[in-house]
N, C-alpha and C positions, 0 to 999 in steps of 0.2 A: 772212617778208618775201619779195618777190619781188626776184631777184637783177639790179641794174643790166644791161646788155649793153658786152662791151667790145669793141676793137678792137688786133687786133697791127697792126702795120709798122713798117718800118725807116725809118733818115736815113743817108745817106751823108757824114761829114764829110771831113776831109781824108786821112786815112788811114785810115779805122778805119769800118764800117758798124754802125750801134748798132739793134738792137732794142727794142721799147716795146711797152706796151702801155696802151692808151688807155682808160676812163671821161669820156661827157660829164658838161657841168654849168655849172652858170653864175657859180660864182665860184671865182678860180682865178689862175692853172693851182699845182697843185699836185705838184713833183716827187719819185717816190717812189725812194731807194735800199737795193737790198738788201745783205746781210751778204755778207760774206769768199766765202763759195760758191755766194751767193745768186742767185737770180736774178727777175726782176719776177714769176712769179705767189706772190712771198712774199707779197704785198701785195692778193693776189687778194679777201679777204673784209673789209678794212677799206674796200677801195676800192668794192664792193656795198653796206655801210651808208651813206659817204657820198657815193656818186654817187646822184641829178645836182643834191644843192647843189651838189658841187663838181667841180673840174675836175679829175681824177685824171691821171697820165701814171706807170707804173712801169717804168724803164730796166734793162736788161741790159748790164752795167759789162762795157769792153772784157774779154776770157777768157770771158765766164761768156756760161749759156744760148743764144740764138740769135744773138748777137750775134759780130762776126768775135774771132779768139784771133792776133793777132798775136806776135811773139817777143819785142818790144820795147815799151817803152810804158807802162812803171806805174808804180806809186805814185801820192801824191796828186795831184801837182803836173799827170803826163799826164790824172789822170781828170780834174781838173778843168776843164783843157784842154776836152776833151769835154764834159763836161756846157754850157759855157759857148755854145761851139760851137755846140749843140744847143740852147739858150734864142736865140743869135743868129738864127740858122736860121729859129726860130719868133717870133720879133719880141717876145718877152718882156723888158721892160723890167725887171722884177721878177719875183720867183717864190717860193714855200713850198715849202720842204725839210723832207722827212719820210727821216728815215734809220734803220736798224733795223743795230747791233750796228757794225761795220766800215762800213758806209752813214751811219751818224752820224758816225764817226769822220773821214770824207772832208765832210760836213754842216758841220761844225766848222772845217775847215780852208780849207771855201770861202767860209762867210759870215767869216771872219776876215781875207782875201787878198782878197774882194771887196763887202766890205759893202753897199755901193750897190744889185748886186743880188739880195739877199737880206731878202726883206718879212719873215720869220719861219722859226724851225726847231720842231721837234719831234724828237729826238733818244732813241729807243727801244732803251734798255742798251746804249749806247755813245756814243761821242766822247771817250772819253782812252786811253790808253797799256796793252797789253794786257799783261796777268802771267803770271807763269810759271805758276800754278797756274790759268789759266783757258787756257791756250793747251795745258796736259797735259790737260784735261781733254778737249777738243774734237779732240785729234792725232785719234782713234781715227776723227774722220768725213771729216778730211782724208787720210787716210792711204785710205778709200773709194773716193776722185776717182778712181785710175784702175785700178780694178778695174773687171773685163769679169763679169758675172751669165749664167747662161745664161738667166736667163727676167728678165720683170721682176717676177715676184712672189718671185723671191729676192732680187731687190735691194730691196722695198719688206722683205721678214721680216730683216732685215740691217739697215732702217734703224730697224725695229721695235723691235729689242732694246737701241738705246742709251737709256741711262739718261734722258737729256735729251730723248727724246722720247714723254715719258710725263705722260698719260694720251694713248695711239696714239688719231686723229679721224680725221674723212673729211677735212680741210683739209690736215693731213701729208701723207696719202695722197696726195691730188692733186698737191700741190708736189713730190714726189719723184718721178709719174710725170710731169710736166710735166718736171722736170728730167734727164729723160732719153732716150738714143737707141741707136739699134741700130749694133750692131759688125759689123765685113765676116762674122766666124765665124757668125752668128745670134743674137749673146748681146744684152746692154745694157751701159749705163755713166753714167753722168754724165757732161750736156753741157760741164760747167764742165773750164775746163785746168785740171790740175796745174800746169803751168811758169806759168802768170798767178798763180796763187793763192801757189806758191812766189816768185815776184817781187813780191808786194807783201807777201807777209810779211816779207818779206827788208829790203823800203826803208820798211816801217812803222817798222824801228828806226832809220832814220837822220831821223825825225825827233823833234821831243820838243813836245806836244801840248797843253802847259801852257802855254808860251809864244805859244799861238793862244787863249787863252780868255779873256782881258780886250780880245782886239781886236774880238770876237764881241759887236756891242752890237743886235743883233736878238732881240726876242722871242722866248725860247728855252724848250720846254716839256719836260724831262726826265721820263722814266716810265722806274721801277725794279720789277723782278717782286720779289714775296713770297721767292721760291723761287731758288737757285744752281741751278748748275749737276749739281751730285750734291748735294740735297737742302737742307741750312741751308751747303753750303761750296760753291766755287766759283762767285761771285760776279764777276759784269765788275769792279762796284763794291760794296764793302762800306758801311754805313752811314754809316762815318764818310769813307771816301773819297768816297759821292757827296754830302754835305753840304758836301766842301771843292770841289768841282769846280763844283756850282749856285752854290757863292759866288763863284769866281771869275769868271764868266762875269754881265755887269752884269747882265740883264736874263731873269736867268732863274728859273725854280719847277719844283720836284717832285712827283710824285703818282706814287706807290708802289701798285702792284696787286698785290691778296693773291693766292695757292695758284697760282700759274702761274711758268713759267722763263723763261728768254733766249727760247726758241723759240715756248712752246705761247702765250705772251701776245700774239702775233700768227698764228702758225700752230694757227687755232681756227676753229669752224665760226661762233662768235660772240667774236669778240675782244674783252677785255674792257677794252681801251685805247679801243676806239669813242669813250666816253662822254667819259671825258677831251683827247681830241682834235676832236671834234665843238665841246664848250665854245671850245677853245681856237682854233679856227678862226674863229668864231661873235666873239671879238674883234678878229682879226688881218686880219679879211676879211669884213667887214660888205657892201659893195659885190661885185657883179657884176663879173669882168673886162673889159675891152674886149680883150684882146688872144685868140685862139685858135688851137692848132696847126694844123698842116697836112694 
């Protein structure tokens, strides 16, 4: 397939300048957030299959990637803030939220606090309350953040060797050299803060995520990978947790994708949630937007 063209730039809100990156398209706008460390070209290959049906936009959450790392500011309640900001800005009356892992989990908590305007989610292994045995599993890539590499092909053979990001593709590849930057010494690092990513793990537990999922009455499309995190174990959600979380939530379905993890079922040269989310768009968004960013 030949691959959409996007476009980076930023918005200035009120404290905080946010990076994006843009896919046109004609129905839409559809807002894309990435995970805990994430940053918008997580979203790089989903948004080439469905651009230019649709109207893509993948945000870089205050800390992370190019976007400003302020000292203050997080948890859900500040991103939200922002994101909202940044739908006013661009005169979105409504919008589709597409969130991957910690990006779902903030998805959750905005169409739950603002119903009104949120036309649909899609919500990719995550949106409830992280466990101890998935937050041990993942330390080893936070604990990454701010390590300084002397080249960046040792920081890409570093990210090579975690479990969780197996079978290694050219879409990995790219999201980890995108997500990084050169140090004063000559070395690399990850653009994402540490002190962001430590503050909203920190005020993740002061809130409790259950109590946002029956106010969550938009179109909610959950996709569960085959595969945990280290093989048949570590799991966002186990079988029978996310069967109890799609209940709760009025208006929601599952569709489980076989032999892929948390990461590779979107960080893939052909992601294999396309299908399922194309369909699901294809109901939620039958019409052309009238509204478009800036």
């Amino acid at each position: 397939m030949s691959h959409a063209p996007w476009r980076d730039g930023a918005v200035r809100l009120a404290d905080v300048r946010l990076a994006y990156r843009e896919w046109p398209g004609e129905k839409g706008p559809v807002l894309c957030l990435p995970g805990l460390t994430g940053h918008k070209g997580t979203f790089n290959r989903l948004a080439e299959h469905l651009s230019p049906e649709y109207h893509i936009l993948s945000i870089d959450l205050r800390g992370r990637g190019d976007s400003d790392k302020p000292e203050d500011g997080y948890g859900f309640a500040y991103h939200t803030r922002d994101l909202l900001a940044l739908a006013d800005l661009w005169d979105w009356a409504s919008f589709v939220l597409v969130g991957h892992s910690f990006g779902a989990t903030l998805g959750v908590y905005l169409a739950s606090v603002r119903p009104g305007r949120i036309r649909a989610a899609v919500l990719i292994d995550g949106g409830a309350d992280p466990k101890d045995e998935v937050l041990e599993a993942m330390r080893p890539a936070y604990r990454r953040l701010g390590m300084s590499y002397p080249t960046i092909q040792a920081l890409l053979e570093d990210m090579r060797g975690l479990p969780f990001h197996q079978p290694w593709n050219p879409a990995l590849e790219m999201y980890f050299r995108e997500g990084a930057e050169p140090t004063p010494d000559g070395g690399v690092r990850a653009k994402t803060s540490p002190h962001a990513i430590q503050r909203d793990l920190d005020l993740h537990f002061s809130y409790s995520m259950c109590v946002h999922f029956p106010s969550m009455t938009c179109p909610t499309l959950f996709l569960r990978p085959g595969l945990g995190l280290l093989g048949e174990r570590g799991h966002i959600l186990d079988r029978r947790e996310a069967a109890a979380f799609v209940k709760w939530i009025p208006n929601a379905r599952q569709v489980d994708i076989p032999g892929v993890n948390h990461y590779t079922m979107i960080l893939n040269e052909r992601p294999p949630i396309v299908g399922p989310i194309r369909s699901f768009l294809a109901e939620v968004l039958p019409e052309p937007a009238s509204a478009r960013a800036s």
